[in-house]
N, CA, C and O atoms as CSV, one atom per row, in Angstrom:
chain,resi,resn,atom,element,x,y,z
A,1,UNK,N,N,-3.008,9.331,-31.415
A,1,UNK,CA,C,-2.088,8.206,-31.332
A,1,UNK,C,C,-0.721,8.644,-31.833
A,1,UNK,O,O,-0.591,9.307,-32.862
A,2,UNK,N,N,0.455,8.190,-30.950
A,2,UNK,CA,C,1.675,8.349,-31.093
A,2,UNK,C,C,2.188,7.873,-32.715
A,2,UNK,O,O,1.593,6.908,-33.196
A,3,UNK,N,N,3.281,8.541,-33.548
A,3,UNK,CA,C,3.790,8.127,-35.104
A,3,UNK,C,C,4.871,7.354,-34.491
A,3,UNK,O,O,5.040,6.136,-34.426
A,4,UNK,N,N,5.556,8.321,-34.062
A,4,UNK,CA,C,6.948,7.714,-33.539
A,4,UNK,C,C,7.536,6.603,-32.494
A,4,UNK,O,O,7.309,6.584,-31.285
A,5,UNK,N,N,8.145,5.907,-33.050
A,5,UNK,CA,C,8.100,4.285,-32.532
A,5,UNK,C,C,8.222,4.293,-31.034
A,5,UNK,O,O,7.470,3.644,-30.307
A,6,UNK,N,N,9.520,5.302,-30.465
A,6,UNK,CA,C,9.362,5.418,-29.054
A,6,UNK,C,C,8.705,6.051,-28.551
A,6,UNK,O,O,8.624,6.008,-27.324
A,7,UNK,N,N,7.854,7.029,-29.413
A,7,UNK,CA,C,6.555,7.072,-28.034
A,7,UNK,C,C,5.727,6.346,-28.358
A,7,UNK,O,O,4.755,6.922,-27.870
A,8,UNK,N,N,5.321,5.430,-28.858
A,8,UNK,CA,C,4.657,3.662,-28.953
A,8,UNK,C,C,5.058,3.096,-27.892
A,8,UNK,O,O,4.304,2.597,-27.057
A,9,UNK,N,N,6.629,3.127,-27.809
A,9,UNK,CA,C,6.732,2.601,-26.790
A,9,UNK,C,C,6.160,2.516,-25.553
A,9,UNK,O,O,5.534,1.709,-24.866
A,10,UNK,N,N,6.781,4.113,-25.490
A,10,UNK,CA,C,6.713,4.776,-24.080
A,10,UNK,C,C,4.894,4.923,-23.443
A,10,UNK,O,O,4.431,5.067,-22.312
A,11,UNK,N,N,4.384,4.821,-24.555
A,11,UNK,CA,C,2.955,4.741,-24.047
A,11,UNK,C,C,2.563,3.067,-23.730
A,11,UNK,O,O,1.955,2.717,-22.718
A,12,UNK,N,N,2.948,2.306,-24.599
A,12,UNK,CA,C,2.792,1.113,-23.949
A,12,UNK,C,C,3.539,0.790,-22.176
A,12,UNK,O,O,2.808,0.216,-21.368
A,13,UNK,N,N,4.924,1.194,-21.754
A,13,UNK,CA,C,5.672,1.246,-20.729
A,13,UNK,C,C,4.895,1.856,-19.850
A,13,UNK,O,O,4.839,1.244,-18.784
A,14,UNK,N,N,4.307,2.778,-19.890
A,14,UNK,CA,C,3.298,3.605,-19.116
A,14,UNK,C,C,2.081,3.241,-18.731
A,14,UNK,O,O,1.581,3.598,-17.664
A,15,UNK,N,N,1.547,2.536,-19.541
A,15,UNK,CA,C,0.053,1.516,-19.022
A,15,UNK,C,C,0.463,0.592,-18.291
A,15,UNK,O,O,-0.010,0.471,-17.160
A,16,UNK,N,N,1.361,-0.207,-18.727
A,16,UNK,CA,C,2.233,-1.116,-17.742
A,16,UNK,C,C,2.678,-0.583,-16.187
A,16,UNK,O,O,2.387,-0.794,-15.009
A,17,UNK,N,N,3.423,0.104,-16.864
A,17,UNK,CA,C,3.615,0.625,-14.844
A,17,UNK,C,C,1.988,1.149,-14.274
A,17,UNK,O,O,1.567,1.002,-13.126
A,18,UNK,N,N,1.312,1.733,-15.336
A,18,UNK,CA,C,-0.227,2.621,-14.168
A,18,UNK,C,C,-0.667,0.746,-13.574
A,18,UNK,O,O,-1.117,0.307,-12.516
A,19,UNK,N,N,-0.360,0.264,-14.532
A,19,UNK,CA,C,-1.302,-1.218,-14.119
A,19,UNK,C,C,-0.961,-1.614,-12.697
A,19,UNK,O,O,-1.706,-1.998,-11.796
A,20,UNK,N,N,0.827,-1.357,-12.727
A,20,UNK,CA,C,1.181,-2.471,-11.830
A,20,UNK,C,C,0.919,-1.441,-10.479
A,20,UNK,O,O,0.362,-1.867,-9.467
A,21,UNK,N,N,1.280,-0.375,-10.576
A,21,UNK,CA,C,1.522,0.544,-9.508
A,21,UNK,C,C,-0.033,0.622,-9.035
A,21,UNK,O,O,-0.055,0.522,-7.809
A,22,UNK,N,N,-1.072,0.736,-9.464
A,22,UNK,CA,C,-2.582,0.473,-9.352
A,22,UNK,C,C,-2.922,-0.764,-8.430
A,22,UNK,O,O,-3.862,-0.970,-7.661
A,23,UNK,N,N,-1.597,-1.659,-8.855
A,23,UNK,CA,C,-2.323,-3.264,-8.197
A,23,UNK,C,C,-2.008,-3.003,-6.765
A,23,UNK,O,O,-2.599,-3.261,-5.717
A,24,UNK,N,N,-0.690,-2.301,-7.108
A,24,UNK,CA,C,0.475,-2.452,-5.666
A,24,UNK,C,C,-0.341,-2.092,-4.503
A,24,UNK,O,O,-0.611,-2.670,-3.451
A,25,UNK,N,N,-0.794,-0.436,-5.253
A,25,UNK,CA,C,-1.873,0.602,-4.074
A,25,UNK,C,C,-3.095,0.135,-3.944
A,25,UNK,O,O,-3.813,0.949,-3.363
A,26,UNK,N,N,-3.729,-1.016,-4.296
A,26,UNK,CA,C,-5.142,-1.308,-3.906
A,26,UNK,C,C,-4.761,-2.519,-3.035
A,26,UNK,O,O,-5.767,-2.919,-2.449
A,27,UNK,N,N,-3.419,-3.408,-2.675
A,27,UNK,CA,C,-3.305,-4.225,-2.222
A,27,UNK,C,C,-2.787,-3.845,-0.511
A,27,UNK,O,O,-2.586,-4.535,0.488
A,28,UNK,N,N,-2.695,-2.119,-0.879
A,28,UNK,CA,C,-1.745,-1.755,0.236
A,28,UNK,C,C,-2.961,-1.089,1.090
A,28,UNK,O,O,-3.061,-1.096,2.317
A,29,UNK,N,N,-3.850,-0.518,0.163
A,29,UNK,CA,C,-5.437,-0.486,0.640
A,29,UNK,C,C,-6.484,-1.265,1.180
A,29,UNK,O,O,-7.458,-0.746,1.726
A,30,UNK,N,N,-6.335,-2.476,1.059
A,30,UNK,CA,C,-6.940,-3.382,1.538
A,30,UNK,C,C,-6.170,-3.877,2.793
A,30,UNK,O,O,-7.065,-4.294,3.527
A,31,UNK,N,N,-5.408,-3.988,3.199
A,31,UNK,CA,C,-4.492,-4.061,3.935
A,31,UNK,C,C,-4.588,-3.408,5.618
A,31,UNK,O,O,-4.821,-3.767,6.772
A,32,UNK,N,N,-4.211,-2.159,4.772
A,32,UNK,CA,C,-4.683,-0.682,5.476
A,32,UNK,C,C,-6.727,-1.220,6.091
A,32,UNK,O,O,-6.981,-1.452,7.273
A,33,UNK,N,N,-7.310,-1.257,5.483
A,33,UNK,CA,C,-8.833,-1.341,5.340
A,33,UNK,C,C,-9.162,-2.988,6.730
A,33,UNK,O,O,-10.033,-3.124,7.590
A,34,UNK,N,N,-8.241,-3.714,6.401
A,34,UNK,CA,C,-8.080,-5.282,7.482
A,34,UNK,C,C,-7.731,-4.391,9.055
A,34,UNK,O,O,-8.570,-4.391,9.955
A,35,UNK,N,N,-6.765,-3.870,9.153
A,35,UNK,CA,C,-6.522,-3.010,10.171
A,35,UNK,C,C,-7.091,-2.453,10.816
A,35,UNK,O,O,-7.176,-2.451,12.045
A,36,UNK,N,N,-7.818,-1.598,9.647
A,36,UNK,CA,C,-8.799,-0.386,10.417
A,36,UNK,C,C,-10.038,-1.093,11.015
A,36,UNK,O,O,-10.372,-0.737,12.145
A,37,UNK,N,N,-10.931,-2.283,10.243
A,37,UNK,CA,C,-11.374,-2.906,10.676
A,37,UNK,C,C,-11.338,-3.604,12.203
A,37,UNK,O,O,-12.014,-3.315,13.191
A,38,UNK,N,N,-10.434,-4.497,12.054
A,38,UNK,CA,C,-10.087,-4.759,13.130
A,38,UNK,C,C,-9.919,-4.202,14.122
A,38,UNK,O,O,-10.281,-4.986,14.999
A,39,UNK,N,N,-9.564,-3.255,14.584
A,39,UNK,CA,C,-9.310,-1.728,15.570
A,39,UNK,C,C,-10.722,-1.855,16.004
A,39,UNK,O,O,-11.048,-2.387,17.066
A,40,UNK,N,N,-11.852,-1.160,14.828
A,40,UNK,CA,C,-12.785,-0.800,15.372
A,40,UNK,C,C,-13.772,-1.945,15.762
A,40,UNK,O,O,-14.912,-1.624,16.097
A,41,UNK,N,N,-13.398,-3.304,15.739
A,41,UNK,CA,C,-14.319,-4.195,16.250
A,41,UNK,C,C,-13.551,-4.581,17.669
A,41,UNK,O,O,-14.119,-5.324,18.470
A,42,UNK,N,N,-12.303,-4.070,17.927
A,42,UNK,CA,C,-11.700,-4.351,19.124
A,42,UNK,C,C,-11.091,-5.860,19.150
A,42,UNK,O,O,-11.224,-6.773,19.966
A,43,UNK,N,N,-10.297,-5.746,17.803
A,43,UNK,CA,C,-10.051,-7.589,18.004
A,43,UNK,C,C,-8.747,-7.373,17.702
A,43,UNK,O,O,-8.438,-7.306,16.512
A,44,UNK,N,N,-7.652,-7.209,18.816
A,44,UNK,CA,C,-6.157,-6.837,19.524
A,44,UNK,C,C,-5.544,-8.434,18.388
A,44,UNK,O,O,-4.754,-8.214,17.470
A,45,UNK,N,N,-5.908,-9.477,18.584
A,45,UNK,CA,C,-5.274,-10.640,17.595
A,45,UNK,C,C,-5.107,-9.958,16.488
A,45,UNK,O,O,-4.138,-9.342,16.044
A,46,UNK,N,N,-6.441,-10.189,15.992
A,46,UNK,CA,C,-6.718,-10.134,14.490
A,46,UNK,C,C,-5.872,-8.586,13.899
A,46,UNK,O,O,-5.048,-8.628,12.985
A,47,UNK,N,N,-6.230,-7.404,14.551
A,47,UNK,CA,C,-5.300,-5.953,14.148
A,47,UNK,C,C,-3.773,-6.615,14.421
A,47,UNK,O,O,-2.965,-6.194,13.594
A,48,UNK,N,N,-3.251,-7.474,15.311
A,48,UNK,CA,C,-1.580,-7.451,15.457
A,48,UNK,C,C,-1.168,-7.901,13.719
A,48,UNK,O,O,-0.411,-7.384,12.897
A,49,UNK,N,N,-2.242,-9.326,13.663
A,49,UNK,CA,C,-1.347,-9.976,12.243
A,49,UNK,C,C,-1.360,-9.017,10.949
A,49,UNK,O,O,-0.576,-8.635,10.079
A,50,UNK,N,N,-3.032,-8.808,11.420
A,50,UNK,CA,C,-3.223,-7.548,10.193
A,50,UNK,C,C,-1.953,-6.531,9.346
A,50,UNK,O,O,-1.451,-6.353,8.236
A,51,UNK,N,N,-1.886,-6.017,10.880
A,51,UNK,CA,C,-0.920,-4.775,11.230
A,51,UNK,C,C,0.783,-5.604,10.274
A,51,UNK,O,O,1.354,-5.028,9.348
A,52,UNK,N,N,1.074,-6.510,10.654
A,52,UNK,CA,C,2.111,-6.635,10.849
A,52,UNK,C,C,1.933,-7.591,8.589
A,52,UNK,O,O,2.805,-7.589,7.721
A,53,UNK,N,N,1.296,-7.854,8.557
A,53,UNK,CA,C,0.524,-7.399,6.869
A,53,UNK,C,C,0.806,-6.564,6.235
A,53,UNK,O,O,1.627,-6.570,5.318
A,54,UNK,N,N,0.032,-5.516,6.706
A,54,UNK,CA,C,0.342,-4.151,6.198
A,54,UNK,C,C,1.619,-3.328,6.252
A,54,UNK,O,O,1.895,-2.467,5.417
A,55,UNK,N,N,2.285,-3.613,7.163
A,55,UNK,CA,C,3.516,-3.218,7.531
A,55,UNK,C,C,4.662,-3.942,6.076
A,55,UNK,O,O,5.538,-3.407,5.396
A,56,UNK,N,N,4.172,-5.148,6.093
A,56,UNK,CA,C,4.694,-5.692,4.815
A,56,UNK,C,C,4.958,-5.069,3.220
A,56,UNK,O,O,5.920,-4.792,2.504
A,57,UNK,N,N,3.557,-5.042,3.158
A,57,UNK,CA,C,2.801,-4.544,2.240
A,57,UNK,C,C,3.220,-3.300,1.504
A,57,UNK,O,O,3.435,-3.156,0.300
A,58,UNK,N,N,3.291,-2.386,2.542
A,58,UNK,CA,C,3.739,-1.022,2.869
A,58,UNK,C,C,5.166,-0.804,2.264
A,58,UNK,O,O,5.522,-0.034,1.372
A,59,UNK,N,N,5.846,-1.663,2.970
A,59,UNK,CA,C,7.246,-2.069,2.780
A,59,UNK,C,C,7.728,-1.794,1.322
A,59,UNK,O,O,8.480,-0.951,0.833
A,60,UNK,N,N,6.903,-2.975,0.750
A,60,UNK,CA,C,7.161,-3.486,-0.346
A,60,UNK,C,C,6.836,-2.396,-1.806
A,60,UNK,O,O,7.209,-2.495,-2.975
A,61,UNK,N,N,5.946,-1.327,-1.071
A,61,UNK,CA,C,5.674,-0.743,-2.059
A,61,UNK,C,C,6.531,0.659,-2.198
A,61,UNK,O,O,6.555,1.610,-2.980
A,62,UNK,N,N,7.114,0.315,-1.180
A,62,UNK,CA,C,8.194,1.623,-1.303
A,62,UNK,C,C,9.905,1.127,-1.680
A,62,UNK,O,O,10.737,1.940,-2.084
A,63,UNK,N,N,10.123,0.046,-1.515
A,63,UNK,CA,C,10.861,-0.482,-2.442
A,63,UNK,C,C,10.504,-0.693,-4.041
A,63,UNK,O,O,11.386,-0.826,-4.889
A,64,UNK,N,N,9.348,-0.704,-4.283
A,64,UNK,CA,C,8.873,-0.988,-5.513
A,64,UNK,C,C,8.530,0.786,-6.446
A,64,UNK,O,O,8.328,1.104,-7.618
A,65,UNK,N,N,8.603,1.371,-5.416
A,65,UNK,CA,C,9.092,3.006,-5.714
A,65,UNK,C,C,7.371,3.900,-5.750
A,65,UNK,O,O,7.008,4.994,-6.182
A,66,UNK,N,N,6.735,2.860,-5.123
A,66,UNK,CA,C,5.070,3.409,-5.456
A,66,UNK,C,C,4.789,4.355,-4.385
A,66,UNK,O,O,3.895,5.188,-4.532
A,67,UNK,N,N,5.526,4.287,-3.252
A,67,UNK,CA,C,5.485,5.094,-1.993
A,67,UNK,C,C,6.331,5.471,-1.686
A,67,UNK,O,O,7.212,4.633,-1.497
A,68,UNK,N,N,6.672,6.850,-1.432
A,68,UNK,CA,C,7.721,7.765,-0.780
A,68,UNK,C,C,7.605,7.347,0.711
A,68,UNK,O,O,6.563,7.334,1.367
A,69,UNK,N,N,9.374,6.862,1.318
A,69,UNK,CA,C,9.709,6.290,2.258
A,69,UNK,C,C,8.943,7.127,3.856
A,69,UNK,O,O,8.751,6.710,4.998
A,70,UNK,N,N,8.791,7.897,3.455
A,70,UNK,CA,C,8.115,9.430,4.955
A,70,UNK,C,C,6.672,8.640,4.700
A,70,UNK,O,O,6.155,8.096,5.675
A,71,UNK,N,N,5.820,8.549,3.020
A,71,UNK,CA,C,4.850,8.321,3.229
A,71,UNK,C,C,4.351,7.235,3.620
A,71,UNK,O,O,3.194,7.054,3.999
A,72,UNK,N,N,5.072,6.592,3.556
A,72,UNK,CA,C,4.665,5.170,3.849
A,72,UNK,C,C,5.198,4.658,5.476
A,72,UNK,O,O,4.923,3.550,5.936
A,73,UNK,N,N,6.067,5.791,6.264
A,73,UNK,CA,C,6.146,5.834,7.541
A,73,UNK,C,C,5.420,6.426,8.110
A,73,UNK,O,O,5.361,6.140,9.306
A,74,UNK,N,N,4.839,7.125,7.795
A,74,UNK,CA,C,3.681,7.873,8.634
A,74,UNK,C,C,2.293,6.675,8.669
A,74,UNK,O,O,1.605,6.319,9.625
A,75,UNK,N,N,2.241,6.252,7.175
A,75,UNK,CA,C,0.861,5.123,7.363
A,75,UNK,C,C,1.345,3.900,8.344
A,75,UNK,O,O,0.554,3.370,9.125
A,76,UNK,N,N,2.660,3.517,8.235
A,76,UNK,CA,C,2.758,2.270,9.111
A,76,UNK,C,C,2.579,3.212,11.235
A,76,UNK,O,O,2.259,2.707,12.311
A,77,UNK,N,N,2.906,4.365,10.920
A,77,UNK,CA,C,2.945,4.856,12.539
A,77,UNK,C,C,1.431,5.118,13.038
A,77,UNK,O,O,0.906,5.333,14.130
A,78,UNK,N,N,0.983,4.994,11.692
A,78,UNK,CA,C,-0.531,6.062,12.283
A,78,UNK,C,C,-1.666,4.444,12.702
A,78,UNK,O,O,-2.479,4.474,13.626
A,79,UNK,N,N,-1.449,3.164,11.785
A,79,UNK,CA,C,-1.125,2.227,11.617
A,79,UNK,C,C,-1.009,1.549,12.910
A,79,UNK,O,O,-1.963,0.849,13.250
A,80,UNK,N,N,-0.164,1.629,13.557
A,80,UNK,CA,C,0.553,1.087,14.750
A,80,UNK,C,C,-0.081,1.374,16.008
A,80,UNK,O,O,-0.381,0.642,16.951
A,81,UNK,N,N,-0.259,2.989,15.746
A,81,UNK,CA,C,-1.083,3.707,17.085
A,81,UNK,C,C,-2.373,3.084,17.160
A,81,UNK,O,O,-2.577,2.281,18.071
A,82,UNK,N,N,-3.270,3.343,16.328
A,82,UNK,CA,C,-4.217,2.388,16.080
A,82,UNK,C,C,-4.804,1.130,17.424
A,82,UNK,O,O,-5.612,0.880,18.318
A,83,UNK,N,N,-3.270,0.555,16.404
A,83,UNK,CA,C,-3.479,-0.751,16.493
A,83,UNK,C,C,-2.886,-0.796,18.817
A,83,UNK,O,O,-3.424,-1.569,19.609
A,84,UNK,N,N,-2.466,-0.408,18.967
A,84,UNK,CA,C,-2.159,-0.170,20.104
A,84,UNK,C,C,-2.662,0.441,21.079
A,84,UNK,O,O,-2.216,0.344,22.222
A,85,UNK,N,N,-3.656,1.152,20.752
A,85,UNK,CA,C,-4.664,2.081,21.506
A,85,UNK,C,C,-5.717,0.834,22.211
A,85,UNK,O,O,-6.011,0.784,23.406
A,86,UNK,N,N,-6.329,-0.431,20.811
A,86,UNK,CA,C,-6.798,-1.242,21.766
A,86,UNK,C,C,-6.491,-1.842,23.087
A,86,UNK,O,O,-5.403,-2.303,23.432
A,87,UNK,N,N,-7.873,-1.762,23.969
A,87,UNK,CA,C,-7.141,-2.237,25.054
A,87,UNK,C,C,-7.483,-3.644,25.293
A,87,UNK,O,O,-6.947,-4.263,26.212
């Protein structure tokens, strides 16, 4: 355990962000997971709203700094194809 007050801090600041950044990526996972679903049951509705969810989702977490902007374009493209391949 930390003596010094700012790394008290800094270890408290740090559970805090693993927490939030943890919530962000399991919300962006589930998301991702509605999609993939959908695809493979062939239900073109249900993958568009999904899709367009996740696309959100995605968004948000790379403004929120949890996803590097490439990485989180490649999941919304790979994402998209997917979702577009249904016929």
């Amino acid at each position: 355990m930390a003596n010094i007050k700012s790394a008290k801090k800094r270890i408290l600041v740090n559970t805090k962000k693993v927490e939030r950044n943890k919530a962000i990526k399991s919300a962006v996972k589930r998301s991702i997971k509605k999609v993939k679903t959908a695809v493979s049951a062939n239900a073109k509705e249900i993958a568009m709203i999904s899709l367009v969810n996740a696309i959100s989702n995605i968004n948000k977490a790379v403004t929120k700094g949890v996803y590097h902007k490439n990485n989180a374009s490649r999941k919304i493209s790979r994402l998209s194809k997917a979702v577009n391949s249904i016929t």
